[in-house]
PDB file with SEQRES, HELIX, SHEET and CRYST1 records, atoms N, CA, C and O in Angstrom:
SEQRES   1 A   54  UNK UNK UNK UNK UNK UNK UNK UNK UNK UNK UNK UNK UNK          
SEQRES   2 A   54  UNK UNK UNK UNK UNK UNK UNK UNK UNK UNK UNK UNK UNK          
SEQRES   3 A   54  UNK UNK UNK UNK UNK UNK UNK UNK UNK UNK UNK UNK UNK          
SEQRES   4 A   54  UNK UNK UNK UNK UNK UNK UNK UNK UNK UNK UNK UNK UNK          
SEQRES   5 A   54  UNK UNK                                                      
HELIX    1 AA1 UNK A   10  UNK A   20  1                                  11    
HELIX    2 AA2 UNK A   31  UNK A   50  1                                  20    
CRYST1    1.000    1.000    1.000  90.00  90.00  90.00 P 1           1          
ATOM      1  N   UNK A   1      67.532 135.757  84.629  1.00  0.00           N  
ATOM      2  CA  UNK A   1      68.786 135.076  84.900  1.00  0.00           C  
ATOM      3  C   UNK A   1      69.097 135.118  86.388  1.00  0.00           C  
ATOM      4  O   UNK A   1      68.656 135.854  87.271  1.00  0.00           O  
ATOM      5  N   UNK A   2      70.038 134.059  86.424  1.00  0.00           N  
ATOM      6  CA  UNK A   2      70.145 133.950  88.145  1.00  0.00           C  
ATOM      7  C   UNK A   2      71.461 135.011  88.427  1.00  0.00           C  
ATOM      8  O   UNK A   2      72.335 135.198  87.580  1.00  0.00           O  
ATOM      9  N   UNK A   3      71.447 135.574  89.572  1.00  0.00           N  
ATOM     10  CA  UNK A   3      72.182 136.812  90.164  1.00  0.00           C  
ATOM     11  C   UNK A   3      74.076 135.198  90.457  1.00  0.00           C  
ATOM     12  O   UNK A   3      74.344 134.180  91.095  1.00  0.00           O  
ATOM     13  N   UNK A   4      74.655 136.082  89.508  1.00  0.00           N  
ATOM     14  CA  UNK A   4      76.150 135.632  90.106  1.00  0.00           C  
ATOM     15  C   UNK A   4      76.661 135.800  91.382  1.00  0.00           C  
ATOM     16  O   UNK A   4      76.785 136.975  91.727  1.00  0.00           O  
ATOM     17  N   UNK A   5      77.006 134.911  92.215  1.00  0.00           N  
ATOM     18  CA  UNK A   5      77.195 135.055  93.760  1.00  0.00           C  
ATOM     19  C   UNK A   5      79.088 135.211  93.286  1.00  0.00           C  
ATOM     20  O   UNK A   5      79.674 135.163  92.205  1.00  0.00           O  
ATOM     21  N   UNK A   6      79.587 135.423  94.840  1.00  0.00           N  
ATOM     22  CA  UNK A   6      80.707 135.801  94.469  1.00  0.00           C  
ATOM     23  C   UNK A   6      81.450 134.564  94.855  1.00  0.00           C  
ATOM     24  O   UNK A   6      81.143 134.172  95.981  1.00  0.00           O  
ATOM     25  N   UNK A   7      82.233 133.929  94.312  1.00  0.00           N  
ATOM     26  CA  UNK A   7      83.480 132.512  94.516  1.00  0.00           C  
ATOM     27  C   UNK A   7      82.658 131.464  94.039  1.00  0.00           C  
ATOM     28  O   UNK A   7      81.535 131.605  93.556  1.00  0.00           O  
ATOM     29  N   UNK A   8      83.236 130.472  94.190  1.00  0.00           N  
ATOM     30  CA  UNK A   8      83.041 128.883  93.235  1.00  0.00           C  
ATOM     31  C   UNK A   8      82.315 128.605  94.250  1.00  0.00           C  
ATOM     32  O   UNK A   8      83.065 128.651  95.226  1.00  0.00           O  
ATOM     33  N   UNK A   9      81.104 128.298  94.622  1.00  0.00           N  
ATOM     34  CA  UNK A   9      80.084 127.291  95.213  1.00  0.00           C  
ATOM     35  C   UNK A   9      80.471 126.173  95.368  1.00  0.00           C  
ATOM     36  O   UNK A   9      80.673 125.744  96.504  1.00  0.00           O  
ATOM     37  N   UNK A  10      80.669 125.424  94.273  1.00  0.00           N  
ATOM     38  CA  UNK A  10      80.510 124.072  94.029  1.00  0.00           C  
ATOM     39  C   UNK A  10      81.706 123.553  94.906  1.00  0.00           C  
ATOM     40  O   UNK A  10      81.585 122.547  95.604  1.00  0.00           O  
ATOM     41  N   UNK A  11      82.861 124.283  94.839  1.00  0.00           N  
ATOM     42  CA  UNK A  11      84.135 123.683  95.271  1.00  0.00           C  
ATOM     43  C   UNK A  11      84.058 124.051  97.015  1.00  0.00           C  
ATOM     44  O   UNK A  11      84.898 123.485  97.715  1.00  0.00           O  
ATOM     45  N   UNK A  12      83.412 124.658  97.454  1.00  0.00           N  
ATOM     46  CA  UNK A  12      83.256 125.224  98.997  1.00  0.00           C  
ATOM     47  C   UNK A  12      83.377 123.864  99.701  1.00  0.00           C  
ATOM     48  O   UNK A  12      84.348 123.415 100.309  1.00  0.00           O  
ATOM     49  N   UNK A  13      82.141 123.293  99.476  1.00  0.00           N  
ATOM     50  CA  UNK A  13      82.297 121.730 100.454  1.00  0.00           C  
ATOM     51  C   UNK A  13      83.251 120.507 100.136  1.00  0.00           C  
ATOM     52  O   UNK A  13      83.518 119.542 100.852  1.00  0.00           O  
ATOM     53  N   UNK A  14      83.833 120.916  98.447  1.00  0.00           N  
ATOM     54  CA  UNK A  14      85.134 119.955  98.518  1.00  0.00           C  
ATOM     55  C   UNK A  14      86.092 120.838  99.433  1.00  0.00           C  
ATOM     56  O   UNK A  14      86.357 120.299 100.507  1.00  0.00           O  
ATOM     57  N   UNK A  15      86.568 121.882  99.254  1.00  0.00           N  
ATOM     58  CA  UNK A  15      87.521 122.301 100.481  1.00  0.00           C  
ATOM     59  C   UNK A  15      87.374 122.306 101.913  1.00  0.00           C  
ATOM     60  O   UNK A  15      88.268 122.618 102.698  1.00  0.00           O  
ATOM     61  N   UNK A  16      85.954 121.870 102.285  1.00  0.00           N  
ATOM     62  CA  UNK A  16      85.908 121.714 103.657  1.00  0.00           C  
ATOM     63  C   UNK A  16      86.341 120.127 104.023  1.00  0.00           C  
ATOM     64  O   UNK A  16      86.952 119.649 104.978  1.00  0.00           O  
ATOM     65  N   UNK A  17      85.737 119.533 102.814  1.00  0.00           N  
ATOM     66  CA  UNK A  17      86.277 117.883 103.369  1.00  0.00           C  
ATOM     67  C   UNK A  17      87.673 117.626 103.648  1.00  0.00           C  
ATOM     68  O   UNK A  17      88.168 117.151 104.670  1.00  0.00           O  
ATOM     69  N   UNK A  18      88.401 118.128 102.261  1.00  0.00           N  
ATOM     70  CA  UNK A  18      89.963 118.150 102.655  1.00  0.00           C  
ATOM     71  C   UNK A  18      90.434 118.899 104.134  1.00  0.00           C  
ATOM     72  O   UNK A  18      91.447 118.490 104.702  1.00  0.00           O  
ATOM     73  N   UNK A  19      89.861 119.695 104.542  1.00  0.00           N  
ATOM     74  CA  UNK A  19      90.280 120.609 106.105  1.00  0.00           C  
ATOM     75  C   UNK A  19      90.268 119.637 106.887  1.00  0.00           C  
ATOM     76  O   UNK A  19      91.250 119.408 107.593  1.00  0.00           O  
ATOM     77  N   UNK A  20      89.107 118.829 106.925  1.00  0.00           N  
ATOM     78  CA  UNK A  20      88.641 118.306 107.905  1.00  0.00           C  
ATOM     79  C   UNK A  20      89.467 116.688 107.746  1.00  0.00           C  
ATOM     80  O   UNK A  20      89.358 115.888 108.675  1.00  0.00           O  
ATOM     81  N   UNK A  21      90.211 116.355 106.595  1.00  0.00           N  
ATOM     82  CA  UNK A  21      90.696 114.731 106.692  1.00  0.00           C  
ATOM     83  C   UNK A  21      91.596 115.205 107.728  1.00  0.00           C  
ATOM     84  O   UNK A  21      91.925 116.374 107.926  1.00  0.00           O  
ATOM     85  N   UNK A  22      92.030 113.970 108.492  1.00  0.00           N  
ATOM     86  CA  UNK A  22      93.042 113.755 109.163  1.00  0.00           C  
ATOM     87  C   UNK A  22      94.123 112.437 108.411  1.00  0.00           C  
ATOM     88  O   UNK A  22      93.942 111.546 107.581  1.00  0.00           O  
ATOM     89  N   UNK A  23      94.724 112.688 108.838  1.00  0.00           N  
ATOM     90  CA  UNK A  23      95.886 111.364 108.604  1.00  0.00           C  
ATOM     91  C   UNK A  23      96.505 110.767 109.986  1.00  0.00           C  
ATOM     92  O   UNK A  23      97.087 111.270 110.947  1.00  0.00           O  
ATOM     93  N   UNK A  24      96.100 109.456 109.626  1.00  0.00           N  
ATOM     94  CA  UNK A  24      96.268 108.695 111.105  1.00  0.00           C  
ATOM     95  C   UNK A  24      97.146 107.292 111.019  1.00  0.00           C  
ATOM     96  O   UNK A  24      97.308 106.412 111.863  1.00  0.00           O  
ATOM     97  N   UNK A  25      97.718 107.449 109.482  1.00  0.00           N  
ATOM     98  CA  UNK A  25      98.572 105.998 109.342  1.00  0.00           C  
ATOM     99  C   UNK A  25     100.147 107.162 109.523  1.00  0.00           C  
ATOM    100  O   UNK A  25     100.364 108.370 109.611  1.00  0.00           O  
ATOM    101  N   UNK A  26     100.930 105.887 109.500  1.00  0.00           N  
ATOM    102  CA  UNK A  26     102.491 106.874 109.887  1.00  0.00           C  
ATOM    103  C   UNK A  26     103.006 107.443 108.496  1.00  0.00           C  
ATOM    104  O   UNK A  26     102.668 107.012 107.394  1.00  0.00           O  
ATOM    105  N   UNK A  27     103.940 108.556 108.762  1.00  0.00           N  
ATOM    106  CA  UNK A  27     104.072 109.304 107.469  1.00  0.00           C  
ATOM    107  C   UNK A  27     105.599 108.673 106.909  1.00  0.00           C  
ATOM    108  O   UNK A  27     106.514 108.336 107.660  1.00  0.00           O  
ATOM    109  N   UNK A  28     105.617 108.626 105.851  1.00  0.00           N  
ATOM    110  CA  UNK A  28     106.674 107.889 105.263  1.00  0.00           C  
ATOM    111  C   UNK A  28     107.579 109.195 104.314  1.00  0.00           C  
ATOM    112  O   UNK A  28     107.066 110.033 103.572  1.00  0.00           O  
ATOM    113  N   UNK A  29     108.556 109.077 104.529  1.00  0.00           N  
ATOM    114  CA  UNK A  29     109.076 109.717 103.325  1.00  0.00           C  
ATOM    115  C   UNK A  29     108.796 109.288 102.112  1.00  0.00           C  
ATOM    116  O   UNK A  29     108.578 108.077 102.103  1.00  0.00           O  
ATOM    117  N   UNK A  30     108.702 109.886 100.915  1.00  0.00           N  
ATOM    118  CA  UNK A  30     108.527 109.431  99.560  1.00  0.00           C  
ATOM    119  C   UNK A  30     109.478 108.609  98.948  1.00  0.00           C  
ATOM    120  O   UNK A  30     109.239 107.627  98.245  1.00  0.00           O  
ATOM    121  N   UNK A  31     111.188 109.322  99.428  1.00  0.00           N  
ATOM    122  CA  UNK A  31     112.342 108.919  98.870  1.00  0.00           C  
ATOM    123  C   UNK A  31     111.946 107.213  99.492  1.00  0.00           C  
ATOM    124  O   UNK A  31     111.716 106.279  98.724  1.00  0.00           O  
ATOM    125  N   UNK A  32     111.937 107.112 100.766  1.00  0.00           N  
ATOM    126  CA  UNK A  32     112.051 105.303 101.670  1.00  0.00           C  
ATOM    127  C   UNK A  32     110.833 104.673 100.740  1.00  0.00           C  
ATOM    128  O   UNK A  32     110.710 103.448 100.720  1.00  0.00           O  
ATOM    129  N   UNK A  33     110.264 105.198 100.255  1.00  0.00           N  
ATOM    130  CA  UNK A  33     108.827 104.242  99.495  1.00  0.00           C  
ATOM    131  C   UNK A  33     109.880 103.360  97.986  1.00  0.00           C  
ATOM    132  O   UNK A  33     109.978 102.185  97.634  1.00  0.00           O  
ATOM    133  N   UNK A  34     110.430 104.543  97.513  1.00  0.00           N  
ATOM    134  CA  UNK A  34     110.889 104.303  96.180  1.00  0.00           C  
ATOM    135  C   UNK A  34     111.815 103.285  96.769  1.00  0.00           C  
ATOM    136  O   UNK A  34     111.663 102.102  96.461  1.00  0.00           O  
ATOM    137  N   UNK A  35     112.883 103.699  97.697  1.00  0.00           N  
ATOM    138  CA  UNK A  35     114.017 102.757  97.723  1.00  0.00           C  
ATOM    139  C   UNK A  35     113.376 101.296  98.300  1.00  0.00           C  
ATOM    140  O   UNK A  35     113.882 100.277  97.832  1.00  0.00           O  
ATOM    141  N   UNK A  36     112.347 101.154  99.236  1.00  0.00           N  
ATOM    142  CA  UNK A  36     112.056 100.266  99.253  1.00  0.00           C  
ATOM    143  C   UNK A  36     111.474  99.023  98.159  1.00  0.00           C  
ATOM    144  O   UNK A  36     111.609  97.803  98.255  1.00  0.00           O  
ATOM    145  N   UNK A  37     110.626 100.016  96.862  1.00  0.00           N  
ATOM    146  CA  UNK A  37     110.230  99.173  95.807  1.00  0.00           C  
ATOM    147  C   UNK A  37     111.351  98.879  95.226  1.00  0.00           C  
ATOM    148  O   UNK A  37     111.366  97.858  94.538  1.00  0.00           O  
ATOM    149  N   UNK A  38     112.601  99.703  95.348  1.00  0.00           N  
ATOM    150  CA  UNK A  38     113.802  98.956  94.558  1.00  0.00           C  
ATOM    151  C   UNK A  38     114.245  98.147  94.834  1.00  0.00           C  
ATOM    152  O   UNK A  38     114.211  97.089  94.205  1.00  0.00           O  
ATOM    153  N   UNK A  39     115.055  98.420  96.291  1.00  0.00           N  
ATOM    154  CA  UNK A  39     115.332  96.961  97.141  1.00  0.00           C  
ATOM    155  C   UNK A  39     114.491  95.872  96.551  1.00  0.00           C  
ATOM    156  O   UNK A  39     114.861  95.158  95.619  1.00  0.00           O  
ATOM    157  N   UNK A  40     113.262  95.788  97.195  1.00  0.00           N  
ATOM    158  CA  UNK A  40     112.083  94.465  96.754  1.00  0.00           C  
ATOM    159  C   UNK A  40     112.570  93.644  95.495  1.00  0.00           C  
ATOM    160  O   UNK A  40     112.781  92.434  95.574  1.00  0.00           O  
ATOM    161  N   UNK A  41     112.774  94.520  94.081  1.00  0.00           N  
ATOM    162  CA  UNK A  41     112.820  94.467  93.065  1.00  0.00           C  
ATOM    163  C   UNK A  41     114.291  93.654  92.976  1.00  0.00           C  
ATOM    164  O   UNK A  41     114.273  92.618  92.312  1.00  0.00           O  
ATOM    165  N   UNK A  42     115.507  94.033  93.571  1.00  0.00           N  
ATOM    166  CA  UNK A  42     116.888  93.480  93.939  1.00  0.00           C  
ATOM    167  C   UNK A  42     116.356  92.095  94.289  1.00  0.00           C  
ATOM    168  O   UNK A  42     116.520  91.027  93.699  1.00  0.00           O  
ATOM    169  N   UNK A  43     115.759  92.349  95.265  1.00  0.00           N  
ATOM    170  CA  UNK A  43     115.687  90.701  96.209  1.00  0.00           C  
ATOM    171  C   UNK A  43     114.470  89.982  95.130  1.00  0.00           C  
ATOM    172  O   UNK A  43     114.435  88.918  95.747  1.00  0.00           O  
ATOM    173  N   UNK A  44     113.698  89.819  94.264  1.00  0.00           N  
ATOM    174  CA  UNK A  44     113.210  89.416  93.356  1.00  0.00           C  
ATOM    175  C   UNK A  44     114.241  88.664  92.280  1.00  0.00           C  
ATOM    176  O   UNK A  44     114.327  87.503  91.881  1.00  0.00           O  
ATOM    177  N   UNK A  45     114.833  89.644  92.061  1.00  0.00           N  
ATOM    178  CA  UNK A  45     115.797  88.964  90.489  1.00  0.00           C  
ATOM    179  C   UNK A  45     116.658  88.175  91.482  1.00  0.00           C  
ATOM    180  O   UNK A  45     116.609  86.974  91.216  1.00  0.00           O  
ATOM    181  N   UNK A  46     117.560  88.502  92.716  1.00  0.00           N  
ATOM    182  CA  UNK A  46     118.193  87.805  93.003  1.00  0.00           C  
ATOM    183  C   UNK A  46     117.479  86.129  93.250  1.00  0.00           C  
ATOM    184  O   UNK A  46     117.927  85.064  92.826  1.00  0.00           O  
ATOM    185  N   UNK A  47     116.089  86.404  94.180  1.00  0.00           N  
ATOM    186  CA  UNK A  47     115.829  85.268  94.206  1.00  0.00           C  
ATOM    187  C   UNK A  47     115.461  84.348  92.762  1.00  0.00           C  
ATOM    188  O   UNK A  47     115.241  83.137  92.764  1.00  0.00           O  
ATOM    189  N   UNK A  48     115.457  85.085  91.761  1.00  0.00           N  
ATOM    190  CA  UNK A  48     115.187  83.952  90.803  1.00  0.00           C  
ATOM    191  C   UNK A  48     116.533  83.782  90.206  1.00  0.00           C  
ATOM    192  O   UNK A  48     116.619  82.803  89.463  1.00  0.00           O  
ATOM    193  N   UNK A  49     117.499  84.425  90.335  1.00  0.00           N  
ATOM    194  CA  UNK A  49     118.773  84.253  89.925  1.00  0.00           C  
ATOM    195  C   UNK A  49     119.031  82.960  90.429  1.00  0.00           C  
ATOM    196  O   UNK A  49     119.139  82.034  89.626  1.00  0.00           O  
ATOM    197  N   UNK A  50     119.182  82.695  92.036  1.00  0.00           N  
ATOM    198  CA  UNK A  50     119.797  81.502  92.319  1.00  0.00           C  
ATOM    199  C   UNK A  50     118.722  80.244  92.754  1.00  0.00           C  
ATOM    200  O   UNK A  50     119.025  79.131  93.184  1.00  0.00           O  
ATOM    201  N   UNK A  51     117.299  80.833  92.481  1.00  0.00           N  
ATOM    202  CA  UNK A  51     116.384  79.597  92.987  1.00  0.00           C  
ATOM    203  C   UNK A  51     115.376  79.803  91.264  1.00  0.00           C  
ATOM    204  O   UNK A  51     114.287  80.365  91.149  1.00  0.00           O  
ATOM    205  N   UNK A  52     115.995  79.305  90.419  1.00  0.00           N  
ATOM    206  CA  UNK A  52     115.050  79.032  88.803  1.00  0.00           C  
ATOM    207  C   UNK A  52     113.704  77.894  88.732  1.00  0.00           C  
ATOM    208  O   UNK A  52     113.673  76.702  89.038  1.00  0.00           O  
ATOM    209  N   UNK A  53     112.797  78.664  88.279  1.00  0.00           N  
ATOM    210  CA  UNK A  53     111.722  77.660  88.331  1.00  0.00           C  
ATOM    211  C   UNK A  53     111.890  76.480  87.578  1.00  0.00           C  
ATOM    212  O   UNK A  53     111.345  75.393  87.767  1.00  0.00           O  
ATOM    213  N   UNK A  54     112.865  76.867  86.524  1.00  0.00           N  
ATOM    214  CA  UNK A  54     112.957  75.393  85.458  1.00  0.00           C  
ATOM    215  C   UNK A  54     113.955  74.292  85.581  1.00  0.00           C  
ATOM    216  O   UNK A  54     113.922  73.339  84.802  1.00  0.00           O  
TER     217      UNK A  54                                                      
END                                                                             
């Protein structure tokens, strides 16, 4: 049988990739993401409220 080494192997070089990402787009709050899909969602119904396809 093979000798047990000590810690998870497998996961070693997934935790180095994550070290090493950077983030290089701008950081957004989570809350401005949501309110923005809501807004969107406002200005949607409104626009079909007063401009109807039929």
């Amino acid at each position: 049988m093979a000798d047990k080494k000590d810690g998870f192997q497998s996961g070693a070089g997934l935790i180095r990739y994550f070290d090493e990402e950077e983030i290089e787009g701008p950081a957004l709050d989570p809350k401005l993401v949501i309110y923005i899909g809501v807004a969107m969602a406002v200005i949607v119904e409104l626009a079909t409220y007063f401009w109807p396809l039929h």
